[in-house]
C-alpha positions as CSV (number, residue, x, y, z in Angstrom):
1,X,121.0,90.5,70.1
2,X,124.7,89.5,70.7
3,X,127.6,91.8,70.5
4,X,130.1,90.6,67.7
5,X,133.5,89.8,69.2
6,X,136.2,91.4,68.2
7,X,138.4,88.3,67.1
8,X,135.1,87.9,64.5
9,X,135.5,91.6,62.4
10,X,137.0,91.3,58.7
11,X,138.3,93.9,56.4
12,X,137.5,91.7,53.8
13,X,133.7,92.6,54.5
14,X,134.2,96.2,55.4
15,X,134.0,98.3,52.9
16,X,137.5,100.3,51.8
17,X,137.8,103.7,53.3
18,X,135.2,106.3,51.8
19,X,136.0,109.5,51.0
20,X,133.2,110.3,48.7
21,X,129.5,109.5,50.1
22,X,126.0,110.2,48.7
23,X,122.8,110.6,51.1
24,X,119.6,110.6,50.1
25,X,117.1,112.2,52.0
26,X,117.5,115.0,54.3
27,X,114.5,114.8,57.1
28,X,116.3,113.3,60.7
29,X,117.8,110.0,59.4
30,X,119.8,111.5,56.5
31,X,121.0,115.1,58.6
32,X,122.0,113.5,61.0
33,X,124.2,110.8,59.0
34,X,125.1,113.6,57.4
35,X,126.0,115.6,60.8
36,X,128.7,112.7,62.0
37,X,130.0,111.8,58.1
38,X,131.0,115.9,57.9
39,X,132.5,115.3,61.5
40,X,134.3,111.9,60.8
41,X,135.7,114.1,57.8
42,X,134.1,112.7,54.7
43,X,133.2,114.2,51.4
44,X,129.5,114.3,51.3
45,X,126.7,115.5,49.3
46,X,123.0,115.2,50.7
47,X,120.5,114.8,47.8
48,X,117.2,116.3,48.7
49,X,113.9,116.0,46.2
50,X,112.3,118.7,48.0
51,X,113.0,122.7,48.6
52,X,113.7,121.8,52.6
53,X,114.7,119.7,55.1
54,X,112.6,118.1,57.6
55,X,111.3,115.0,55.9
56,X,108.1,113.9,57.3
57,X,107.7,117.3,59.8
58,X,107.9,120.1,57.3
59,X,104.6,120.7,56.3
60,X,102.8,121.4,52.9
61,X,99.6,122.6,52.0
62,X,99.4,121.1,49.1
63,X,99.1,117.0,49.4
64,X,101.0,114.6,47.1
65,X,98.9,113.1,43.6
66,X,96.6,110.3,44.1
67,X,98.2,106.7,44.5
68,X,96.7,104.1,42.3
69,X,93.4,102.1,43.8
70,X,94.6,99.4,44.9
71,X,98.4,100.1,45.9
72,X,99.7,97.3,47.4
73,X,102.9,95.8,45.6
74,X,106.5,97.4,45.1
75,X,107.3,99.4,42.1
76,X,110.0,101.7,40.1
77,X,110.2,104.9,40.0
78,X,107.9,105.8,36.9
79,X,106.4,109.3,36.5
80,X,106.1,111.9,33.4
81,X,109.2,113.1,33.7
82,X,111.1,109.6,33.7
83,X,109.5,109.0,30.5
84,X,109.4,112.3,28.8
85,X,111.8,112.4,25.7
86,X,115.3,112.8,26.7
87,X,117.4,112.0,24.1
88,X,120.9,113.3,24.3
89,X,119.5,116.1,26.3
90,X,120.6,116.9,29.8
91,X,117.6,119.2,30.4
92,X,114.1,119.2,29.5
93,X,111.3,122.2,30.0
94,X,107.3,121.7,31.4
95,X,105.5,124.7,30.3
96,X,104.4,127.1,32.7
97,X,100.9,126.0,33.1
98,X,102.1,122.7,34.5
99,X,102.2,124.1,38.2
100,X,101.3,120.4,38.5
101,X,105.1,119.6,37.9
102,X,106.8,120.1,41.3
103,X,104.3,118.1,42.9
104,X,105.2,115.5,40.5
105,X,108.6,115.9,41.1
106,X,108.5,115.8,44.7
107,X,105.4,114.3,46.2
108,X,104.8,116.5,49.9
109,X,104.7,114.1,52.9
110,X,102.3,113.2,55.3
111,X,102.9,116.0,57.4
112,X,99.2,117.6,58.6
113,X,98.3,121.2,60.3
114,X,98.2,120.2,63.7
115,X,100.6,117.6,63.8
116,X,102.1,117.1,67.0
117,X,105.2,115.1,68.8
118,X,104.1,111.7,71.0
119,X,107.1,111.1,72.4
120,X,109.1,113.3,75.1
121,X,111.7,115.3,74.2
122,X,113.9,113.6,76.5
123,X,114.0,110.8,74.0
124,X,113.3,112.3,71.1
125,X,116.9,113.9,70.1
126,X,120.0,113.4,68.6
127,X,123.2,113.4,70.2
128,X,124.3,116.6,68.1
129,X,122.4,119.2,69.2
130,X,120.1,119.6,72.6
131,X,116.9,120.9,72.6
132,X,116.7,124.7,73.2
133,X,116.2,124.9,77.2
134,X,112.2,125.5,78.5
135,X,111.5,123.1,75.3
136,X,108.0,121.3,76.7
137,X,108.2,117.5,76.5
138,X,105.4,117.8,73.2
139,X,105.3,119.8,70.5
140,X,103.7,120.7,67.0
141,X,105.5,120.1,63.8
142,X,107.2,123.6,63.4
143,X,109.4,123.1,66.0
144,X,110.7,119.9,64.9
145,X,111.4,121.1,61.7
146,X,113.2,124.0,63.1
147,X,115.0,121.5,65.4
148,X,116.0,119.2,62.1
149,X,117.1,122.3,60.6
150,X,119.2,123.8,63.4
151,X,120.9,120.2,63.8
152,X,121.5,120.6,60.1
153,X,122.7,124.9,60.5
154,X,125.3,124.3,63.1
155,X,127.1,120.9,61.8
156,X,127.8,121.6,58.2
157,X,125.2,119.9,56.7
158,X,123.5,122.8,55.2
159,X,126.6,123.7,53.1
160,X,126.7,120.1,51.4
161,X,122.8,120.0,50.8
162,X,121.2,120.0,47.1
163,X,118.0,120.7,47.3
164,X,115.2,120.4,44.7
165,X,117.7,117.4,43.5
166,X,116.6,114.3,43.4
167,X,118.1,110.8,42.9
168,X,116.3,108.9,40.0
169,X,119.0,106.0,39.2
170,X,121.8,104.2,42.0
171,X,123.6,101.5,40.7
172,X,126.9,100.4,40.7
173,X,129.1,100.5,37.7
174,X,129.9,97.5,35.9
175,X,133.9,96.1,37.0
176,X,133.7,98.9,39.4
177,X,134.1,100.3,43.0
178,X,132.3,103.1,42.5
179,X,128.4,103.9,42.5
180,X,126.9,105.7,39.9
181,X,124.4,108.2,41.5
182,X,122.1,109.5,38.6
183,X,120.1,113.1,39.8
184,X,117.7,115.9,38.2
185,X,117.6,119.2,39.5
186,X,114.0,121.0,39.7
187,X,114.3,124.9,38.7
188,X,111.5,127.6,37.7
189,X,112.9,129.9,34.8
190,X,111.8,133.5,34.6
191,X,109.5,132.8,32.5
192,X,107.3,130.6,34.9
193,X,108.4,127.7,33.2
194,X,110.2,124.3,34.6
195,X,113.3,123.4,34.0
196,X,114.6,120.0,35.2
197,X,118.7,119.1,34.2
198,X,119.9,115.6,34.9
199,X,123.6,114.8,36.7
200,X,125.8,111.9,36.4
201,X,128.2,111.4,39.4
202,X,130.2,108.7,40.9
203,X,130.4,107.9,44.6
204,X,132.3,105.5,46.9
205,X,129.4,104.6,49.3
206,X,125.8,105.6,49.3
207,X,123.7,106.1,52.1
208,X,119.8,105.7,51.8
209,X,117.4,107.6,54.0
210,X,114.4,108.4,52.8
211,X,112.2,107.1,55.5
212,X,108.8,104.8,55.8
213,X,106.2,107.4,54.5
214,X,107.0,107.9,50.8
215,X,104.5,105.6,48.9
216,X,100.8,104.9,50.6
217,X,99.6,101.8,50.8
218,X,96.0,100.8,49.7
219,X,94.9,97.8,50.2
220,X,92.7,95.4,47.4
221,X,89.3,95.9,48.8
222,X,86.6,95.1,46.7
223,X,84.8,98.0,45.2
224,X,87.3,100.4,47.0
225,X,89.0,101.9,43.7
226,X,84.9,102.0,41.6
227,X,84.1,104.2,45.3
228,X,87.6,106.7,44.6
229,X,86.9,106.8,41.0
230,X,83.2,107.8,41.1
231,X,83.6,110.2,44.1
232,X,87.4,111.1,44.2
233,X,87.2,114.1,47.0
234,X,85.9,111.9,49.3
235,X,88.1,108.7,49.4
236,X,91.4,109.4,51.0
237,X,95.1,107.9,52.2
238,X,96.3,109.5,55.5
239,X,99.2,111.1,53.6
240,X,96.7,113.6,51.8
241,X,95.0,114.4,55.3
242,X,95.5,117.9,56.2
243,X,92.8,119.2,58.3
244,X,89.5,118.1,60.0
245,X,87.8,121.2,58.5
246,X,86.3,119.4,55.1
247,X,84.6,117.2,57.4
248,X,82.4,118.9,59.1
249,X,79.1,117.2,60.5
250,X,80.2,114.0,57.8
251,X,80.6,110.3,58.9
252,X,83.9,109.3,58.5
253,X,85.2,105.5,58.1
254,X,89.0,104.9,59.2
255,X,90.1,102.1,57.5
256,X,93.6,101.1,60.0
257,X,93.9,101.3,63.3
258,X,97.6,102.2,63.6
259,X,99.0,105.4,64.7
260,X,97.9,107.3,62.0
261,X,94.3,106.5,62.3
262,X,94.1,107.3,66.3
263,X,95.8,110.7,65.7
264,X,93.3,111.3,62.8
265,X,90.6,110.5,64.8
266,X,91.6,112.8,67.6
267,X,92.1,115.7,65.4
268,X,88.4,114.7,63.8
269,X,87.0,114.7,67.5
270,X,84.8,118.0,67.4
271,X,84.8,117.9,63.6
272,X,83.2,115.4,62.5
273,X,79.5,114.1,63.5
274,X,80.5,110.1,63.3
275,X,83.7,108.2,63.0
276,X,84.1,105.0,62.6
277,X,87.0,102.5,62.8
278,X,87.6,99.6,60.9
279,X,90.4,97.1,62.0
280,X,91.3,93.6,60.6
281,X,92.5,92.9,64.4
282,X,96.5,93.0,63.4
283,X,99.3,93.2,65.9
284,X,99.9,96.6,64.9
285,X,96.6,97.8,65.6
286,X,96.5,100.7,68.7
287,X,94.7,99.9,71.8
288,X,90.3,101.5,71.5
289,X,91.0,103.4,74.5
290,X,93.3,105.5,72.7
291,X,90.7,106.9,70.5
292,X,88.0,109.9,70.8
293,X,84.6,108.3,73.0
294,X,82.8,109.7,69.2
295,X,84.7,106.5,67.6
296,X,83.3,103.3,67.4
297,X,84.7,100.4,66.6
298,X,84.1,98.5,62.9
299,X,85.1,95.0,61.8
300,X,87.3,94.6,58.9
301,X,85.8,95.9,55.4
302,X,84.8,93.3,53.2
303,X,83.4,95.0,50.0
304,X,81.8,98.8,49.7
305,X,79.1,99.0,47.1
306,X,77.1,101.7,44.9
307,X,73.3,102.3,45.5
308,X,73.1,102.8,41.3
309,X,69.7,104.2,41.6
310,X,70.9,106.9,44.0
311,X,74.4,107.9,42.3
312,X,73.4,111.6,41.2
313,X,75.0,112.5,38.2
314,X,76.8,115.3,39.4
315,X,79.3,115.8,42.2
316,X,77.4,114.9,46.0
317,X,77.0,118.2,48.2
318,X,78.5,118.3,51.7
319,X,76.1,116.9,53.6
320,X,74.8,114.1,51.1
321,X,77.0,110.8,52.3
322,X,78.4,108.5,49.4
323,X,75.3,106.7,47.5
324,X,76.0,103.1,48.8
325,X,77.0,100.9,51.7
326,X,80.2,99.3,53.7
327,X,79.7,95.7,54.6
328,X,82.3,94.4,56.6
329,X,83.2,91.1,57.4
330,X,81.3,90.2,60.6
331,X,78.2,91.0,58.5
332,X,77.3,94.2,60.0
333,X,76.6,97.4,57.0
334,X,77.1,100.9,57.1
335,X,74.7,103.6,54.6
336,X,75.2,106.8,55.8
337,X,79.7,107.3,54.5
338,X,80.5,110.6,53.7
339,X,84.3,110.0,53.8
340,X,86.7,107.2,53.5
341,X,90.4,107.7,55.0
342,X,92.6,104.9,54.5
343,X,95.1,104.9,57.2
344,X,96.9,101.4,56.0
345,X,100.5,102.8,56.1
346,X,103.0,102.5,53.6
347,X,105.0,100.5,51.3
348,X,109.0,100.3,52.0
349,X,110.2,100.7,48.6
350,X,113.6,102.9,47.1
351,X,112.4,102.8,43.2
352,X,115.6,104.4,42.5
353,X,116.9,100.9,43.3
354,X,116.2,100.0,39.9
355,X,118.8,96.4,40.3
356,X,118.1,95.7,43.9
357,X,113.7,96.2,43.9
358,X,111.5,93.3,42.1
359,X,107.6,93.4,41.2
360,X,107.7,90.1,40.4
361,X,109.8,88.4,43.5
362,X,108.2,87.6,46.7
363,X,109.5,87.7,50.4
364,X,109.4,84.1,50.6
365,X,111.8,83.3,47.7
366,X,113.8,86.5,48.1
367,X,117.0,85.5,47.1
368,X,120.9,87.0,48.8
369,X,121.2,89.8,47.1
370,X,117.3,91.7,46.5
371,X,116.5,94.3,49.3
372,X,112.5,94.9,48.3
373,X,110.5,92.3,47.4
374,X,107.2,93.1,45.3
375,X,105.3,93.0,48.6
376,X,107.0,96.0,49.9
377,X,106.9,95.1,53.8
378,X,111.0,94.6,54.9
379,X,114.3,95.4,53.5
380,X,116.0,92.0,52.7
381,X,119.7,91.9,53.0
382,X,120.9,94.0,55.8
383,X,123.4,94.1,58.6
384,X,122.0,95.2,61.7
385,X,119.7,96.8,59.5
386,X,122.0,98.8,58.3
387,X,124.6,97.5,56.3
388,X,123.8,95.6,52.7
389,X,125.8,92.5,53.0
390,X,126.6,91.9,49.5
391,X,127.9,95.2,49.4
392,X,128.5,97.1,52.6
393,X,129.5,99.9,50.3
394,X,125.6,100.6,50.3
395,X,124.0,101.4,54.1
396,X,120.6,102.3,55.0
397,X,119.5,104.3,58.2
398,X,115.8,104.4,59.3
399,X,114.6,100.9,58.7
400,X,113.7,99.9,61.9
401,X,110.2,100.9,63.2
402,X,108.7,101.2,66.3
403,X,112.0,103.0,68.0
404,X,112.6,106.6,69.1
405,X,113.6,107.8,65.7
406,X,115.6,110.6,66.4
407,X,118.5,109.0,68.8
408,X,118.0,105.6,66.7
409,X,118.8,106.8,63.3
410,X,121.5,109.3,64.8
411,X,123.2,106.5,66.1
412,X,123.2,104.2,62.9
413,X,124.6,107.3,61.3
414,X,127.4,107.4,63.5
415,X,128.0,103.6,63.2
416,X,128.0,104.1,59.3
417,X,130.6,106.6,59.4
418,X,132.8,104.5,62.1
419,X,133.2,102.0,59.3
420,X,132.9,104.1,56.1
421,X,136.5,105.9,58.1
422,X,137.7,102.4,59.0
423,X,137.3,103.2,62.4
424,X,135.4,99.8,63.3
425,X,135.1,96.9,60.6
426,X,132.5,94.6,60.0
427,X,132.0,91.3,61.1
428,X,132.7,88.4,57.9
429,X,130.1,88.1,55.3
430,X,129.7,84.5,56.9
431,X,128.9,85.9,60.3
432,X,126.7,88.6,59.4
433,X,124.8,86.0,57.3
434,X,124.2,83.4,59.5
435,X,122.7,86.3,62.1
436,X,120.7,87.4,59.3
437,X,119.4,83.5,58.9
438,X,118.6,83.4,62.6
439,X,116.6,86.8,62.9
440,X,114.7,85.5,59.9
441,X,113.9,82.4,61.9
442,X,112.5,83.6,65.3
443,X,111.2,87.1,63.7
444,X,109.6,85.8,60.5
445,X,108.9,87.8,57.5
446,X,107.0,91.3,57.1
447,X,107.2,94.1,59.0
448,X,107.6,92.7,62.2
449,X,111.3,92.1,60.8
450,X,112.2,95.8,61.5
451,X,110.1,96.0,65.0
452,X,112.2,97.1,67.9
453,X,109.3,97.5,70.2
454,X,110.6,95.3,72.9
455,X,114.5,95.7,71.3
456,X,115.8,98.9,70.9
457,X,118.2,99.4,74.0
458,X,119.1,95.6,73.2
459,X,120.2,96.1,69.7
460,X,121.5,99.8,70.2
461,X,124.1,97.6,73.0
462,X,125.4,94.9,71.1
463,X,126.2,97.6,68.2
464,X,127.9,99.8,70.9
465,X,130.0,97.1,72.3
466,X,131.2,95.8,68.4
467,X,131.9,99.2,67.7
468,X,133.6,100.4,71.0
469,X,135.8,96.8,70.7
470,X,136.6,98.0,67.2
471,X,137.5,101.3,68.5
472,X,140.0,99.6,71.6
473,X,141.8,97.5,69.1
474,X,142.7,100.8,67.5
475,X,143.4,103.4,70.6
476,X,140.7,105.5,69.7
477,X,137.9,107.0,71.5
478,X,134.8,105.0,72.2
479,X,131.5,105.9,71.1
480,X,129.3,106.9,73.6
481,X,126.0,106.3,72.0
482,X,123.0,107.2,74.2
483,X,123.1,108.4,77.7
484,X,122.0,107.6,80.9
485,X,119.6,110.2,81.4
486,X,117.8,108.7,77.8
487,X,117.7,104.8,79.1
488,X,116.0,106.2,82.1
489,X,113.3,108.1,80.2
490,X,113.1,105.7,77.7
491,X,112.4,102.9,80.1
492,X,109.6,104.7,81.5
493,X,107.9,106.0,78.2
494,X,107.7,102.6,77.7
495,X,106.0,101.2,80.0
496,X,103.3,103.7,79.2
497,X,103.4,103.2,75.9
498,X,103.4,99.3,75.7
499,X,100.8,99.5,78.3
500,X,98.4,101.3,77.1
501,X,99.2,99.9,73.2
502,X,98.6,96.9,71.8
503,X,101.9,97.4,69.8
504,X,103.4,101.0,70.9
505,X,104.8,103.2,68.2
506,X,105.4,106.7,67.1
507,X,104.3,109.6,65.5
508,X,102.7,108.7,61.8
């Protein structure tokens, strides 16, 4: 990826200094944009749904609703309390028995009981805050968290955090420069019951990072959804797993074979009696090595099927495996399923994005100015992946996949608030199209778009030396971005991990 030169930059394209800027989501992306927008000296409020931050690392019990069977296209933000009866009211009440409500409200993430870190510590941090010394190079959940939060404690991010708030509505107001950010506040009143007020508020920039692991996606496999519905305990997406325990001595089928699914099967190792995995053969799929010697391998599912004569009535005990059978494409069957987990991943999707997200739109005919397409599997439209070229007023960080998360998205947030401060401008909407035009071309469309597998310290440079260009045309420190110490170890994690993978990646 080229650098852009400095002669090429236009404050046409930039957007005007911010002083006002909403984030939304407070796991690592959005605290540590956050983090350097405090620093750069910007007024900033962090919207989070949720009672903590930690995004996908902080860890609850309780799993998020069901997703719809199939759940495989892009859609709004659409739930009870959306459509309950607002009127002219800014607040409406659930009854106390609804302890159902702050599920609703804020579906839990994906996070598990033993969840632990892939990647070594040595890459896996941000440029605010080291991690405490003695810190082994792998971890379990708790101390990321802890980390997300300390990073959070000591940079004034804390102090501009709304918690249990979350954005329903971003748009931007008509013959305006200004975003209208549209918010609800969760509260339980003495009385047991729910309370949720809504919040009106106008912003100068907006800053989305909510991350890949909000809505699960389930793919349109014949007889999948007539399976979930007749037995619901025992058909699964990864986000809802939590332990091994429930299955005990039961044959388990992994539909995916992406990060998700290996870790899963690890943690089933000792657990479960069988496990198998079914794989379509993608280029995302992790290497069979990789999983427990228990696993065995499964062609792609074709259709599952009832045995009607053998469907009891009732719900199936523990040990009696789900009356039917799995035929998968290569023509082999399976009889003897006591669990499905899907492990298919997720849709990208911001249904608070109500003008800029289409169900009806493909990828292929997305047009200049949509970022999700009803197929969910890109963001259209972005700068470096970053920056919404129709309106640079509007950033993302945390698109790209297959990157060590932590110093990634720290660094886009510090590139976001270089320009937001008109420290660095961007390059001409002309420019920044036609690079658009040419990624699209060699990279294709999907998922793959985001993919910095082979990338990262590529397109990490050529943003350093725009920005540090920016910064010399101005007198002003450079940005240092990663060190040397981090290109080493990342270097060699790499050739580990691309070794041994058939695609790399990280944790979930």
């Amino acid at each position: 990826m080229t650098a852009v030169s400095s002669d090429d930059t236009d404050k046409k394209s930039s957007p005007a200094t911010a002083h006002k800027v909403a984030v939304i989501g407070a796991g690592i992306s959005g605290v540590t944009a956050t983090a350097h927008f405090v620093r750069y000296g910007l007024d900033v409020v962090l919207f989070e749904r949720s009672a903590a931050a930690g995004g996908v690392w902080h860890f609850d019990p309780i799993p998020s609703l069901e997703p719809n069977y199939p759940n495989d296209r892009a859609k709004l933000l659409d739930d009870e309390i959306l459509r309950a009866n607002w009127g002219n009211q800014s607040e409406i009440v659930f009854a106390a028995d609804r302890n159902d409500i702050p599920v609703l409200y804020a579906p839990p993430g994906p996070c598990y009981e033993k969840l632990t870190t892939n990647i070594p510590t040595t890459i896996m941090r941000s440029s605010l805050l080291s991690w405490p010394e003695g810190t082994p190079e792998h971890f379990d959940h708790l101390a990321v968290e802890k980390y997300i939060c300390n990073i959070a404690e000591s940079n004034g991010v804390a102090n501009v955090t709304r918690f249990n708030t979350r954005v329903e509505d971003v748009a931007k107001l008509p013959g305006s420069d200004f975003w209208q950010v549209r918010s609800s506040t969760l509260r339980q009143k003495d009385d047991g019951s729910y309370a949720i007020q809504r919040n009106d508020e106008t912003f100068d920039t907006v800053v989305v990072a909510t991350g890949h692991y909000q809505e699960p996606h389930i793919p349109d496999i014949m007889g999948l959804s007539e399976w979930k519905s007749r037995f619901p305990e025992r058909i699964l997406h990864s986000k809802r797993f939590r332990s091994p325990r429930p299955f005990k001595n039961q044959n388990v089928l992994l539909i995916g074979a992406g990060v998700s699914s290996v870790d899963i099967a690890q943690h089933l190792d000792g657990h479960a009696n069988k496990i198998y995995r079914s794989s379509r053969g993608g280029q995302f799929d992790i290497n069979a090595s990789y999983f427990p010697a228990l696993t065995q391998a499964v062609a792609e599912v074709q259709s599952m099927e009832f045995d009607s004569q053998a469907t009891p009535d009732g719900p199936l005990s523990h040990d009696q495996p789900i009356p039917g059978r799995v035929v998968f494409k290569d023509g082999t069957v399976l009889e003897d399923i006591h669990a499905v987990i899907v492990a298919t991943g997720y849709l990208t999707t911001y249904p608070f994005l109500k003008g800029l997200q289409s169900d009806t739109m493909d990828r292929e005919n997305a047009d200049e100015n949509i970022v999700i397409t009803s197929d969910a599997s890109m963001v259209h439209n972005l700068h470096k992946d970053i920056f919404y070229m129709p309106d640079p007023t509007l950033a993302f960080v945390g698109v790209p996949f297959h990157c060590s998360t932590f110093s990634l998205f720290d660094f886009q947030g510090e590139v976001i608030a270089r320009v937001f401060t008109g420290v660095a401008n961007l390059p001409s909407k002309e420019t920044m199209r036609e690079e658009y035009k040419g990624r699209k071309a060699s990279r294709g469309l999907g998922r793959l778009f985001h993919s910095l597998l082979h990338d990262e310290v590529t397109y990490m440079d050529g943003i350093l030396d725009w920005v540090n260009s920016e910064a010399k045309k101005r007198g002003l420190e450079p940005m240092p971005g990663v060190d040397a110490e981090w290109k080493v170890s990342y270097k060699k994690f790499k050739e580990v991990a691309i070794g041994g993978l058939e695609t790399g990646g990280e944790k979930l």
